[in-house]
N, CA and C atoms of all chains as a GROMACS GRO file, in nm:
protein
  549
    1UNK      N    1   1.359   5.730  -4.145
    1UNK     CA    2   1.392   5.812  -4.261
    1UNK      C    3   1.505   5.747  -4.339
    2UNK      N    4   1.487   5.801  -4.477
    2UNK     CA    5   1.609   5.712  -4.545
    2UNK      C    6   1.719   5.811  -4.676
    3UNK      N    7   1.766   5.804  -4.718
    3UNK     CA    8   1.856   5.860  -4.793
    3UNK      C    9   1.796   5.898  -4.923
    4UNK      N   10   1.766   5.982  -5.004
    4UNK     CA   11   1.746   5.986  -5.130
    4UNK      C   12   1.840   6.109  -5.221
    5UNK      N   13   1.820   6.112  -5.358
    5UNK     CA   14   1.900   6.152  -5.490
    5UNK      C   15   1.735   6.219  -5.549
    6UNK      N   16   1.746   6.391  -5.527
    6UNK     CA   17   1.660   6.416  -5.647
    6UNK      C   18   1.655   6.406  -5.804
    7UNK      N   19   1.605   6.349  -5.826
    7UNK     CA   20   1.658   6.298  -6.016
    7UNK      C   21   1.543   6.407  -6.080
    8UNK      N   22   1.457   6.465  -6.046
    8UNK     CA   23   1.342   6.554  -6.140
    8UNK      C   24   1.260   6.559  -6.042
    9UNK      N   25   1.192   6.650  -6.144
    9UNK     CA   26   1.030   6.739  -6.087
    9UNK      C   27   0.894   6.645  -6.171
   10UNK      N   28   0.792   6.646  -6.048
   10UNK     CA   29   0.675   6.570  -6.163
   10UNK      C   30   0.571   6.724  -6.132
   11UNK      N   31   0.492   6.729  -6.292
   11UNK     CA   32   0.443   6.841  -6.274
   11UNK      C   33   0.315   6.782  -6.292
   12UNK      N   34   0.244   6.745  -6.201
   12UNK     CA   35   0.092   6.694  -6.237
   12UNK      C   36   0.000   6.777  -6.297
   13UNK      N   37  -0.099   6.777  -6.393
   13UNK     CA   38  -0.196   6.818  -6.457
   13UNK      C   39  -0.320   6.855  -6.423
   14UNK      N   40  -0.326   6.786  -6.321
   14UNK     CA   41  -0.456   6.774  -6.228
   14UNK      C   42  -0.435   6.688  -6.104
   15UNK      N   43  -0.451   6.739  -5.998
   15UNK     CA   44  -0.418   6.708  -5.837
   15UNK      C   45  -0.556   6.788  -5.741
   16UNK      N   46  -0.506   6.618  -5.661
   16UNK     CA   47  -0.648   6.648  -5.537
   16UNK      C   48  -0.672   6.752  -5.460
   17UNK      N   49  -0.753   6.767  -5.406
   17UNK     CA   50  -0.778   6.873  -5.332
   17UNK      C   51  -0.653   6.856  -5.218
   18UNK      N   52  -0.574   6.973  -5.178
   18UNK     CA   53  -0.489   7.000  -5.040
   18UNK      C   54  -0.322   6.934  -5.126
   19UNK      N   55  -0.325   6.936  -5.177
   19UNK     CA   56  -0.188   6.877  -5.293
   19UNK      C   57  -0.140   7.011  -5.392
   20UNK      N   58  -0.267   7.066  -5.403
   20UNK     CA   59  -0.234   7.203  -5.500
   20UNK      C   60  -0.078   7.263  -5.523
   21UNK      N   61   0.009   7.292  -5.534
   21UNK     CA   62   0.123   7.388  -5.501
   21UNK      C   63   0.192   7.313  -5.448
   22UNK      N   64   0.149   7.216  -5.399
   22UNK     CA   65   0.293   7.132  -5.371
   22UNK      C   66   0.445   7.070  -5.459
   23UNK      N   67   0.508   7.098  -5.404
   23UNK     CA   68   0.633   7.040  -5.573
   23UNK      C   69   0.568   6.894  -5.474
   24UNK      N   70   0.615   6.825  -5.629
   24UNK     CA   71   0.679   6.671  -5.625
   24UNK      C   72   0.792   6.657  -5.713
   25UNK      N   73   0.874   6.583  -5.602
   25UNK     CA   74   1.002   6.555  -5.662
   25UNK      C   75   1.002   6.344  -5.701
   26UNK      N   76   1.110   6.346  -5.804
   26UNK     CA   77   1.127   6.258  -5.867
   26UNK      C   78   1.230   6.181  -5.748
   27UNK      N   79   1.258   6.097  -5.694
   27UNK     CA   80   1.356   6.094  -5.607
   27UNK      C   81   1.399   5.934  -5.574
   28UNK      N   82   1.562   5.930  -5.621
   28UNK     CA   83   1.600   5.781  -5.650
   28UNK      C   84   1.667   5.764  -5.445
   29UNK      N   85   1.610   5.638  -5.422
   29UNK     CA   86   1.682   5.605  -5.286
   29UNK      C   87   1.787   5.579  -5.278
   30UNK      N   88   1.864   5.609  -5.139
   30UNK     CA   89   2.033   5.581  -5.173
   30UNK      C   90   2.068   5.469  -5.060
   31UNK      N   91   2.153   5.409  -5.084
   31UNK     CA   92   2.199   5.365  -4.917
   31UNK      C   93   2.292   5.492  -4.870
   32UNK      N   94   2.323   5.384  -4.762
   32UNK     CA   95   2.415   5.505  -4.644
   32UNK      C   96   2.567   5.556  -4.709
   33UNK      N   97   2.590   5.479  -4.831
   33UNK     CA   98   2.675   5.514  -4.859
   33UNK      C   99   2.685   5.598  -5.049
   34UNK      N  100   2.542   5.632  -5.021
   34UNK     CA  101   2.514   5.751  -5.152
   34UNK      C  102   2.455   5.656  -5.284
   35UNK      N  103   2.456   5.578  -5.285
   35UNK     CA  104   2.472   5.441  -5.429
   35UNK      C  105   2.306   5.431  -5.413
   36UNK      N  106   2.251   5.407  -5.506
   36UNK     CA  107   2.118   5.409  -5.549
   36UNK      C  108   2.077   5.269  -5.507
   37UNK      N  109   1.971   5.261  -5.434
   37UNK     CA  110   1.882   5.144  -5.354
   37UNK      C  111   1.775   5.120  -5.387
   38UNK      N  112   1.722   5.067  -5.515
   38UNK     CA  113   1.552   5.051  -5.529
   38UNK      C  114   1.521   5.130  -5.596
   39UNK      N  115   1.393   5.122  -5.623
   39UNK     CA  116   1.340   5.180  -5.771
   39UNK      C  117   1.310   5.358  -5.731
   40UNK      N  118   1.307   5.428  -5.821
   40UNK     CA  119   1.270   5.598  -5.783
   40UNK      C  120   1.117   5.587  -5.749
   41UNK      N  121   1.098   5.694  -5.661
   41UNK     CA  122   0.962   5.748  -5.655
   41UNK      C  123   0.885   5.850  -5.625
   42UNK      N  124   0.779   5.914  -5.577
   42UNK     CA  125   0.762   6.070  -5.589
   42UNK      C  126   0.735   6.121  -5.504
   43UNK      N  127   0.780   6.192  -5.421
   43UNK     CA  128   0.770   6.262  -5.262
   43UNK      C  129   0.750   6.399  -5.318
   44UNK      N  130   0.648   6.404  -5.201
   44UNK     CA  131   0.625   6.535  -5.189
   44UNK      C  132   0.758   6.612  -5.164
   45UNK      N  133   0.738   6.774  -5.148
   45UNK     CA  134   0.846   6.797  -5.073
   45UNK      C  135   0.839   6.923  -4.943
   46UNK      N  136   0.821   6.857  -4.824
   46UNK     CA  137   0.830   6.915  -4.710
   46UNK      C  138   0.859   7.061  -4.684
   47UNK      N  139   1.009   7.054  -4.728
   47UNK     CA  140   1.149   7.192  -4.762
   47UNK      C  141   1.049   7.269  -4.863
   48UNK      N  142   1.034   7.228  -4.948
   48UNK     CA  143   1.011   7.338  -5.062
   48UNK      C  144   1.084   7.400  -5.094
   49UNK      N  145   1.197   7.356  -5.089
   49UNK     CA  146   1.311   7.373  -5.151
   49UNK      C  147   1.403   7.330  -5.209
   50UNK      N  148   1.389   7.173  -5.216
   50UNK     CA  149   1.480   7.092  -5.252
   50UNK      C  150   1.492   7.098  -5.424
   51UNK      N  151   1.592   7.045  -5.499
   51UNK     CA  152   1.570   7.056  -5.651
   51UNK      C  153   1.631   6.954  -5.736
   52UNK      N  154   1.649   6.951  -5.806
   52UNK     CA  155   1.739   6.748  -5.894
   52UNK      C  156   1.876   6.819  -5.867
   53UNK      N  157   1.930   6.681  -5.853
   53UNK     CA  158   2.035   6.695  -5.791
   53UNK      C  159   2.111   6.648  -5.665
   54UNK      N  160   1.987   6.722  -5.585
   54UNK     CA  161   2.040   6.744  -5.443
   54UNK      C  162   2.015   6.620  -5.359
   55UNK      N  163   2.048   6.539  -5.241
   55UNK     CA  164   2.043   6.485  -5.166
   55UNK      C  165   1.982   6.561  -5.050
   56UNK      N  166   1.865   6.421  -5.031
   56UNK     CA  167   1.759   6.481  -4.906
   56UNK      C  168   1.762   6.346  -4.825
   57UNK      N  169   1.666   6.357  -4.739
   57UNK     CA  170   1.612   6.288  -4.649
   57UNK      C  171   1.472   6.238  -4.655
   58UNK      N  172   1.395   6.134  -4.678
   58UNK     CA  173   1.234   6.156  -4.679
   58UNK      C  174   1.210   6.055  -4.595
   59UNK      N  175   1.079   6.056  -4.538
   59UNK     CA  176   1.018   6.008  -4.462
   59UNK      C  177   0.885   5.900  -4.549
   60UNK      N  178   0.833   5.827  -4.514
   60UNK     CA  179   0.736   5.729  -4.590
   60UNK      C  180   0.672   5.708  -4.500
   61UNK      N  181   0.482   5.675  -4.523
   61UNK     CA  182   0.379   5.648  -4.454
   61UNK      C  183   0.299   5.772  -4.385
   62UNK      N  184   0.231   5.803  -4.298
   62UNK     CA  185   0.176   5.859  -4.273
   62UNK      C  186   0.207   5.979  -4.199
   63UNK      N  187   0.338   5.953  -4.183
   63UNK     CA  188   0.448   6.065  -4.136
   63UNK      C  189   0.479   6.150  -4.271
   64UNK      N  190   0.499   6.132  -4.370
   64UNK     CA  191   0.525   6.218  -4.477
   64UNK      C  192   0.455   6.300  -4.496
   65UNK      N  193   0.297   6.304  -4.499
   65UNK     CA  194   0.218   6.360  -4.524
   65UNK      C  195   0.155   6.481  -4.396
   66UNK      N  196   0.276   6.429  -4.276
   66UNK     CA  197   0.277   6.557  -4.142
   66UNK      C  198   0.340   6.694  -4.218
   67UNK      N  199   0.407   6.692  -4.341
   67UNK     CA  200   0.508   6.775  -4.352
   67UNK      C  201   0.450   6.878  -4.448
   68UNK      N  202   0.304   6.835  -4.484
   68UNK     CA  203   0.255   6.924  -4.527
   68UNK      C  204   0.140   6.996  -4.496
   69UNK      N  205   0.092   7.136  -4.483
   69UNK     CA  206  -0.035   7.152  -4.444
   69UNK      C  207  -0.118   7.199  -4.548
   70UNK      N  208  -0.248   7.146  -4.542
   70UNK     CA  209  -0.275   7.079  -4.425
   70UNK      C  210  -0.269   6.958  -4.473
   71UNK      N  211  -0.213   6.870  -4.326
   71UNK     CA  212  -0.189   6.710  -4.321
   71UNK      C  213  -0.222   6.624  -4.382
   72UNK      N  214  -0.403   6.604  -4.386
   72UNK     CA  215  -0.471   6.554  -4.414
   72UNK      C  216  -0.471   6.502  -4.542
   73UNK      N  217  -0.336   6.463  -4.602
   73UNK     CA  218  -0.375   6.485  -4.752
   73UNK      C  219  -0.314   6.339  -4.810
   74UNK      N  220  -0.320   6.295  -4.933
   74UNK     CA  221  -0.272   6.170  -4.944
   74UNK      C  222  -0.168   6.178  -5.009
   75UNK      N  223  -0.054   6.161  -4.918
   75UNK     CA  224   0.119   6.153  -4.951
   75UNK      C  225   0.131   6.005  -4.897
   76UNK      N  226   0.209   5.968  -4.935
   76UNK     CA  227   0.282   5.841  -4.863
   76UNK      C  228   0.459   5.870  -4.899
   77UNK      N  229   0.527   5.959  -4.956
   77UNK     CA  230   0.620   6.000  -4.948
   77UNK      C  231   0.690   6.153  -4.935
   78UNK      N  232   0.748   6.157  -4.854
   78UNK     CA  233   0.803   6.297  -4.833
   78UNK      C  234   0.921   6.307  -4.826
   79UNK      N  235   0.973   6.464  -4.884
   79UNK     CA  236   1.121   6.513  -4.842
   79UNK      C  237   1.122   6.554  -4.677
   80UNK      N  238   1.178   6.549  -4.600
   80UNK     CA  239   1.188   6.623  -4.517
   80UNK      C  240   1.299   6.701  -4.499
   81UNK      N  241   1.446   6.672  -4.549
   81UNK     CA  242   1.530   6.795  -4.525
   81UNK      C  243   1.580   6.776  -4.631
   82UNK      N  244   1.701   6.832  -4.645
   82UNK     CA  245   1.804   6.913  -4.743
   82UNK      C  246   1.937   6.783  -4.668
   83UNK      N  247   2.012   6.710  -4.713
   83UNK     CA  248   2.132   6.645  -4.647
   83UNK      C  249   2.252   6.749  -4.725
   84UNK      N  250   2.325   6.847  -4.564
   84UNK     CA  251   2.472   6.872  -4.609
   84UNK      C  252   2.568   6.791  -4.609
   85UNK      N  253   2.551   6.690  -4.545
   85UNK     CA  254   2.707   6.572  -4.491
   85UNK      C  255   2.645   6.498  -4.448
   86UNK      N  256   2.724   6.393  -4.470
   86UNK     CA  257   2.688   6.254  -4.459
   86UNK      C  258   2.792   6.179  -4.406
   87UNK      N  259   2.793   6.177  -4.220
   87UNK     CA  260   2.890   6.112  -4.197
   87UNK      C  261   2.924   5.990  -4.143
   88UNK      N  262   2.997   5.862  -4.237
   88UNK     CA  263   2.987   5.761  -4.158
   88UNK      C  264   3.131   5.740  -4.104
   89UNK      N  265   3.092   5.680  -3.994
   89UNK     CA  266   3.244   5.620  -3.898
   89UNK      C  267   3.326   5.510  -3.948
   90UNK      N  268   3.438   5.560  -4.009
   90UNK     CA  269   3.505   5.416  -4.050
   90UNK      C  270   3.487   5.314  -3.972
   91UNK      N  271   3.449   5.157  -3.974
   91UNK     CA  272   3.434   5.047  -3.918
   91UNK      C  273   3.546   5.024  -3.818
   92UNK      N  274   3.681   4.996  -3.844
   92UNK     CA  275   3.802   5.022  -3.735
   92UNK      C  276   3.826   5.151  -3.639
   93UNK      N  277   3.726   5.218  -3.652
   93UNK     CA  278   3.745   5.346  -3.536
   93UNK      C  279   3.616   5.307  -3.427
   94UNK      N  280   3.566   5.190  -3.473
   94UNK     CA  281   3.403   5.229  -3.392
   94UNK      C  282   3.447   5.107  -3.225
   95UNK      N  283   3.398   5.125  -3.104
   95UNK     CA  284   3.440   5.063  -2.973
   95UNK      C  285   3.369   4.932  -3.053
   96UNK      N  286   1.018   4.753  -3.182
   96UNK     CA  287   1.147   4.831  -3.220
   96UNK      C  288   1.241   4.730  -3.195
   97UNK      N  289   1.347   4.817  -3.320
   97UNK     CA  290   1.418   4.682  -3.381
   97UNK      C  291   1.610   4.746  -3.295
   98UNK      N  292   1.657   4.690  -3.317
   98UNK     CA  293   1.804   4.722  -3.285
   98UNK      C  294   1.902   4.781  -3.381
   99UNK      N  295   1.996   4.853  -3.369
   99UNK     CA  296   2.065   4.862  -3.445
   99UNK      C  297   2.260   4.909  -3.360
  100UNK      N  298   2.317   4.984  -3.454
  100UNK     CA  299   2.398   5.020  -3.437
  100UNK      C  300   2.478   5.181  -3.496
  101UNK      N  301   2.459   5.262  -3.436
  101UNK     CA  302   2.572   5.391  -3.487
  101UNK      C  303   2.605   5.387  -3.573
  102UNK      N  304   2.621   5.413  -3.713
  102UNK     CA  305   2.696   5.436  -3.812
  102UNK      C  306   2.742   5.526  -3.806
  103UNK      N  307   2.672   5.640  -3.808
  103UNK     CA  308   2.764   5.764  -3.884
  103UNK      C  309   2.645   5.856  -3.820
  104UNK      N  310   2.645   6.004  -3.891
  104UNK     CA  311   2.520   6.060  -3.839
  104UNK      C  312   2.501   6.181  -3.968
  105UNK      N  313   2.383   6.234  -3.976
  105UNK     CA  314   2.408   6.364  -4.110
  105UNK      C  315   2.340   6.445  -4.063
  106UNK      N  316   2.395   6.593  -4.138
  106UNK     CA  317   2.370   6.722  -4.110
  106UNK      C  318   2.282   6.794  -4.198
  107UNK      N  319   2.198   6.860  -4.189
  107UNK     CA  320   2.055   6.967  -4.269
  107UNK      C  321   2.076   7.035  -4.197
  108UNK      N  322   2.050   7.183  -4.311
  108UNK     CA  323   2.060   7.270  -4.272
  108UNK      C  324   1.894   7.347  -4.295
  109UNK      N  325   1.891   7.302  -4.439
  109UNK     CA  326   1.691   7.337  -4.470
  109UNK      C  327   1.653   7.210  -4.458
  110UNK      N  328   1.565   7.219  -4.395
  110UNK     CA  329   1.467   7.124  -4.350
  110UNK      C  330   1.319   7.143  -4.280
  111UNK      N  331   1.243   7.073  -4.275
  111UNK     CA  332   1.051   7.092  -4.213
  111UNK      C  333   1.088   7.151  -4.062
  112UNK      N  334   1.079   7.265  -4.086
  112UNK     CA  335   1.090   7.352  -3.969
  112UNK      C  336   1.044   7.288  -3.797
  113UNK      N  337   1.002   7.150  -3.788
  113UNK     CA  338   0.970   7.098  -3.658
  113UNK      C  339   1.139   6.985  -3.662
  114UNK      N  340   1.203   6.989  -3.766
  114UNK     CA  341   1.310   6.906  -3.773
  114UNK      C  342   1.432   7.018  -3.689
  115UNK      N  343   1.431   7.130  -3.646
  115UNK     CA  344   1.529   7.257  -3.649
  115UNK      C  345   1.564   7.190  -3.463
  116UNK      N  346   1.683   7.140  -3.484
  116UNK     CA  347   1.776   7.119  -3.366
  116UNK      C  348   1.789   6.980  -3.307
  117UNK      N  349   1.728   6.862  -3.398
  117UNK     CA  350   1.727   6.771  -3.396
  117UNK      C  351   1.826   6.691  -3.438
  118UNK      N  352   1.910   6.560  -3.342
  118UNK     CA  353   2.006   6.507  -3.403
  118UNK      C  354   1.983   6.406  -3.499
  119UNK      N  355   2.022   6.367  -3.573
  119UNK     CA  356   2.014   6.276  -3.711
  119UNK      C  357   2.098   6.159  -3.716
  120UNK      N  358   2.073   6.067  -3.700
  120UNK     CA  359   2.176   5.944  -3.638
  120UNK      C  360   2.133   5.824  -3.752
  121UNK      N  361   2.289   5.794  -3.856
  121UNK     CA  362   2.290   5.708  -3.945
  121UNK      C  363   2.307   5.573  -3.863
  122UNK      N  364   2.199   5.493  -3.886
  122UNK     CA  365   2.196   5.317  -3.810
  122UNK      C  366   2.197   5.201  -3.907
  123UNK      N  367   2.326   5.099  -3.865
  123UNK     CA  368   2.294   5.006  -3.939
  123UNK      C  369   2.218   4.902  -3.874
  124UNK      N  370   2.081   4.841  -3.915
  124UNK     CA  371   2.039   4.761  -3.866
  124UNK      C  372   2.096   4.636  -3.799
  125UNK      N  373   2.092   4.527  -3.708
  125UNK     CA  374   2.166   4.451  -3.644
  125UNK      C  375   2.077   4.333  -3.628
  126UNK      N  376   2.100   4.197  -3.638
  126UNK     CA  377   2.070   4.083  -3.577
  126UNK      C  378   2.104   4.026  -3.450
  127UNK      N  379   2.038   3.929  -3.411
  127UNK     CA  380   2.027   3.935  -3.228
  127UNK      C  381   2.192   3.886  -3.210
  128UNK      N  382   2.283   3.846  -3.313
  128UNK     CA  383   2.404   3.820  -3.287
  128UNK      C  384   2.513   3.953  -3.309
  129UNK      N  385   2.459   4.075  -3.349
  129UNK     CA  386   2.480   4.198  -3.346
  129UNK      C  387   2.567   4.211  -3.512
  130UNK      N  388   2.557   4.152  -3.581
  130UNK     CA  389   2.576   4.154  -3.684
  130UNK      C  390   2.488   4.278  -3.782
  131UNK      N  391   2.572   4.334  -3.874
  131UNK     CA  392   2.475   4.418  -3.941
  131UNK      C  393   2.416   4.340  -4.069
  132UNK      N  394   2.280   4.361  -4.072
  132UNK     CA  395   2.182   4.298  -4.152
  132UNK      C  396   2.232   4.345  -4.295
  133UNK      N  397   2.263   4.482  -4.334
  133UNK     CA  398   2.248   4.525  -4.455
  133UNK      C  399   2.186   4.612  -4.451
  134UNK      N  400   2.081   4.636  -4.433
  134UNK     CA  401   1.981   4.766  -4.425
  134UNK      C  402   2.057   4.873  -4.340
  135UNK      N  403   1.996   4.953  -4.333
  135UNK     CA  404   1.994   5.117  -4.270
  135UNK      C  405   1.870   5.191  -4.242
  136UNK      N  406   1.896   5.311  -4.105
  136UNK     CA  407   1.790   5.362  -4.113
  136UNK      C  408   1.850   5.519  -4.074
  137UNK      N  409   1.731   5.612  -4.101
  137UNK     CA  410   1.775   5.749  -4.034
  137UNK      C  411   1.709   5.790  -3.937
  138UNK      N  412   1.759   5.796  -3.791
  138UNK     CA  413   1.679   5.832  -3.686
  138UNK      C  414   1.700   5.937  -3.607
  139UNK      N  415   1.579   6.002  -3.549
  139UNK     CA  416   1.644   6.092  -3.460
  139UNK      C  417   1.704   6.062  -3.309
  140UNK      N  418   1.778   6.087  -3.278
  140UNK     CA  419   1.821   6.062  -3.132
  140UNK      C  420   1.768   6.158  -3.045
  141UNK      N  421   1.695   6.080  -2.930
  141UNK     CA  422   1.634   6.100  -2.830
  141UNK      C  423   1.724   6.109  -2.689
  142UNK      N  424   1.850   5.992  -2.735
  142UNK     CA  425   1.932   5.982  -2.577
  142UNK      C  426   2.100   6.014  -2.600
  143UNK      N  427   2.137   6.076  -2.679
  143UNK     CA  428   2.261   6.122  -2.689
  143UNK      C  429   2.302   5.974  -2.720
  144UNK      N  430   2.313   5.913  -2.825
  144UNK     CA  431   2.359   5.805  -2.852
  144UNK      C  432   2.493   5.857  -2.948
  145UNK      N  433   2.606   5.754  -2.925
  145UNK     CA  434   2.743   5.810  -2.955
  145UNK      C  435   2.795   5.667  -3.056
  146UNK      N  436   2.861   5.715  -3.183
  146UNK     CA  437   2.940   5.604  -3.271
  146UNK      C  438   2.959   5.469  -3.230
  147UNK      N  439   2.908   5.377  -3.307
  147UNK     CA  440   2.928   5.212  -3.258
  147UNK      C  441   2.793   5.168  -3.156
  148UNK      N  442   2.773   5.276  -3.073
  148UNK     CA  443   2.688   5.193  -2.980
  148UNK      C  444   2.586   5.120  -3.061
  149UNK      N  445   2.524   5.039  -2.972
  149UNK     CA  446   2.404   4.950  -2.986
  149UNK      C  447   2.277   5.019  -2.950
  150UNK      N  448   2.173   5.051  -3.018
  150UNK     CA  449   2.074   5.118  -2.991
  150UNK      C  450   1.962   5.025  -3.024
  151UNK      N  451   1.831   5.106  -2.926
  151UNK     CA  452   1.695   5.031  -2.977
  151UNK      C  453   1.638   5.182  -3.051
  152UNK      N  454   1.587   5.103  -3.152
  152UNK     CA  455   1.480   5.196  -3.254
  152UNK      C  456   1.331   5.211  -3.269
  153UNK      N  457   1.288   5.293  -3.203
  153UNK     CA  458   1.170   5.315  -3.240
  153UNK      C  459   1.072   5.304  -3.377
  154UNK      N  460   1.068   5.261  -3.410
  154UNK     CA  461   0.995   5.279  -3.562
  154UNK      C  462   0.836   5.282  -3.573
  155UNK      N  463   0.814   5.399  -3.556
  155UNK     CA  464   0.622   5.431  -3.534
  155UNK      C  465   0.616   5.569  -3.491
  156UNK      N  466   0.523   5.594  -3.578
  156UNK     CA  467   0.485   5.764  -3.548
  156UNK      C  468   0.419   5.782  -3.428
  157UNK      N  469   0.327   5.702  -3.433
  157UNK     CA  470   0.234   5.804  -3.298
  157UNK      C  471   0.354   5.805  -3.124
  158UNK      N  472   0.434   5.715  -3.100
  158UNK     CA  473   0.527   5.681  -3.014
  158UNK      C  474   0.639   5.778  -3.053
  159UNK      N  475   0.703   5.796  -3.194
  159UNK     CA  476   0.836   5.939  -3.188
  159UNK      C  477   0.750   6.055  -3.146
  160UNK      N  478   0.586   6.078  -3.180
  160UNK     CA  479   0.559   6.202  -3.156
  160UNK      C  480   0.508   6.234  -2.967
  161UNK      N  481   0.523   6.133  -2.936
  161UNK     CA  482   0.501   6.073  -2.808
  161UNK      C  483   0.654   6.162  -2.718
  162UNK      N  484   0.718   6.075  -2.776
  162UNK     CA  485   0.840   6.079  -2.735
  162UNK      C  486   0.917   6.252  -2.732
  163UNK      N  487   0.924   6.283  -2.893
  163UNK     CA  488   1.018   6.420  -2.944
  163UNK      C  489   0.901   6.528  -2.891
  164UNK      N  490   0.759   6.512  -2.866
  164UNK     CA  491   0.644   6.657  -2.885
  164UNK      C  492   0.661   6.682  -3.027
  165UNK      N  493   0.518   6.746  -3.013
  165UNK     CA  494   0.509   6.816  -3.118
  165UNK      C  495   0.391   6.694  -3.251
  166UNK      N  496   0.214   6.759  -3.247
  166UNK     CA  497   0.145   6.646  -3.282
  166UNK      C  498   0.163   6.638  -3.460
  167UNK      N  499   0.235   6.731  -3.568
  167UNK     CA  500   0.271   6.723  -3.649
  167UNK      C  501   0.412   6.676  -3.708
  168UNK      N  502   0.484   6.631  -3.577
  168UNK     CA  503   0.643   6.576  -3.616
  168UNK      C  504   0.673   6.468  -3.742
  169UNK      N  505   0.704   6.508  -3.876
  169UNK     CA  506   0.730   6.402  -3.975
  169UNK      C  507   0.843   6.296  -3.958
  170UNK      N  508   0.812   6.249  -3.811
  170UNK     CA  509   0.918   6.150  -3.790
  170UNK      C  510   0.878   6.009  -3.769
  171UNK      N  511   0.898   5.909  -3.786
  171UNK     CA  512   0.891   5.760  -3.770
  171UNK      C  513   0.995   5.706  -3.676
  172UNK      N  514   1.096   5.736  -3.713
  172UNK     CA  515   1.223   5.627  -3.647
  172UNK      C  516   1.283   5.778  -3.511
  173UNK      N  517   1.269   5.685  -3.409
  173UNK     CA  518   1.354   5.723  -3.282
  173UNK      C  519   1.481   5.629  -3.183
  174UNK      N  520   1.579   5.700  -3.184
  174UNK     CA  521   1.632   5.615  -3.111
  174UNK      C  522   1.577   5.626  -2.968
  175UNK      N  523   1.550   5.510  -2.878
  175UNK     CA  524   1.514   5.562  -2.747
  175UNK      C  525   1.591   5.495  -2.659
  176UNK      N  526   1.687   5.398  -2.694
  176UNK     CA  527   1.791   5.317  -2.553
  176UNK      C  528   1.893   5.308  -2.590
  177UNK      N  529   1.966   5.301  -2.501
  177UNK     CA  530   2.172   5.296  -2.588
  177UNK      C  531   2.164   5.111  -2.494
  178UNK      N  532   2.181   4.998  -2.591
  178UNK     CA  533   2.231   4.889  -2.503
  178UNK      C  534   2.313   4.890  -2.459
  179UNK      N  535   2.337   4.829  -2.269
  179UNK     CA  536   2.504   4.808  -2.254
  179UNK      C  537   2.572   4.678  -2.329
  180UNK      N  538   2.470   4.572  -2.363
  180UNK     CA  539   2.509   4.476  -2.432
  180UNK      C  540   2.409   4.365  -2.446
  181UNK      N  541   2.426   4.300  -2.529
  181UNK     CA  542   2.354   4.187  -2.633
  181UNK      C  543   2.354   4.038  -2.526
  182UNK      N  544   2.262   4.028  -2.483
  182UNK     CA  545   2.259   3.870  -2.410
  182UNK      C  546   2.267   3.809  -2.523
  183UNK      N  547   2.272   3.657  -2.467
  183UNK     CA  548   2.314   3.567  -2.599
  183UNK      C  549   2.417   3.598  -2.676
   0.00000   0.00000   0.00000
């Protein structure tokens, strides 16, 4: 799983069968330290709750598409949570 | 599965309801000289892995769902070994 920045909503016009009602979010990748990593792209969203703005978590490949039912459907990106904190260990504290 | 190292770790509170009590462990990837590559990953921890250590990473679904249960788990990356240390 990797870090992402919701930047928007995509509202498709027409979507496949088992995709119906699903949000898709617009969603820029972050590294570990919040800063934008690579180009944006469109995850489903797991939560169904997430919104622009917020910092999540998503998953990619055939695991993304566990997060929705039913499964079977063609995601290759997903939200899976909501990120409250993000904590890294200063480098001089670590054994 | 690749190696890494402890970074940091993060907290959800909403999240895909098979994610509810799972730890979340920030990794920086590592080279066989234990150096961090640059990359990162987000994994769940499987073995109580603690800041700095050296871990092996799972990276494959059908093996985390192997591992955590559960045949719908939206997970890829597991930690599953804490190294005591790096030969070579």
């Amino acid at each position: 799983m990797f870090l992402g920045k919701v930047i928007g909503r995509v509202v498709p016009a027409v979507i496949c069968e088992g995709l119906a009602g699903v949000p898709l979010l617009w969603v820029q990748p972050l590294d570990k330290n919040s800063k934008p990593d690579g180009h944006p792209m469109v995850c489903a969203d797991g939560t169904r709750m997430a919104g622009p703005d917020e910092i999540i978590y998503w998953e990619a490949s055939r695991e993304a598409a566990l997060t929705l039912t039913p499964s079977f459907v063609p995601v290759d990106h997903a939200v899976v949570g909501i990120v409250n904190d993000i904590q890294i260990d200063p480098v001089e504290e670590r054994p | 599965m690749i190696l890494a190292r402890v970074a940091g770790r993060i907290t959800s509170t909403i999240h895909h309801p098979d994610m509810e009590g799972r730890s979340l462990l920030v990794l920086d990837k590592i080279d066989p000289e234990g150096e961090p590559t640059g990359g990162y990953i987000i994994a769940v921890d499987s073995v109580g892995a603690g800041p700095g250590e050296t871990v092996l990473v799972l990276d494959e679904g059908n093996g985390a769902r192997q591992i955590l249960g559960g045949a719908d788990l939206p997970v890829r990356s597991v930690v599953v070994g804490i190294l005591d240390y790096l030969p070579g």
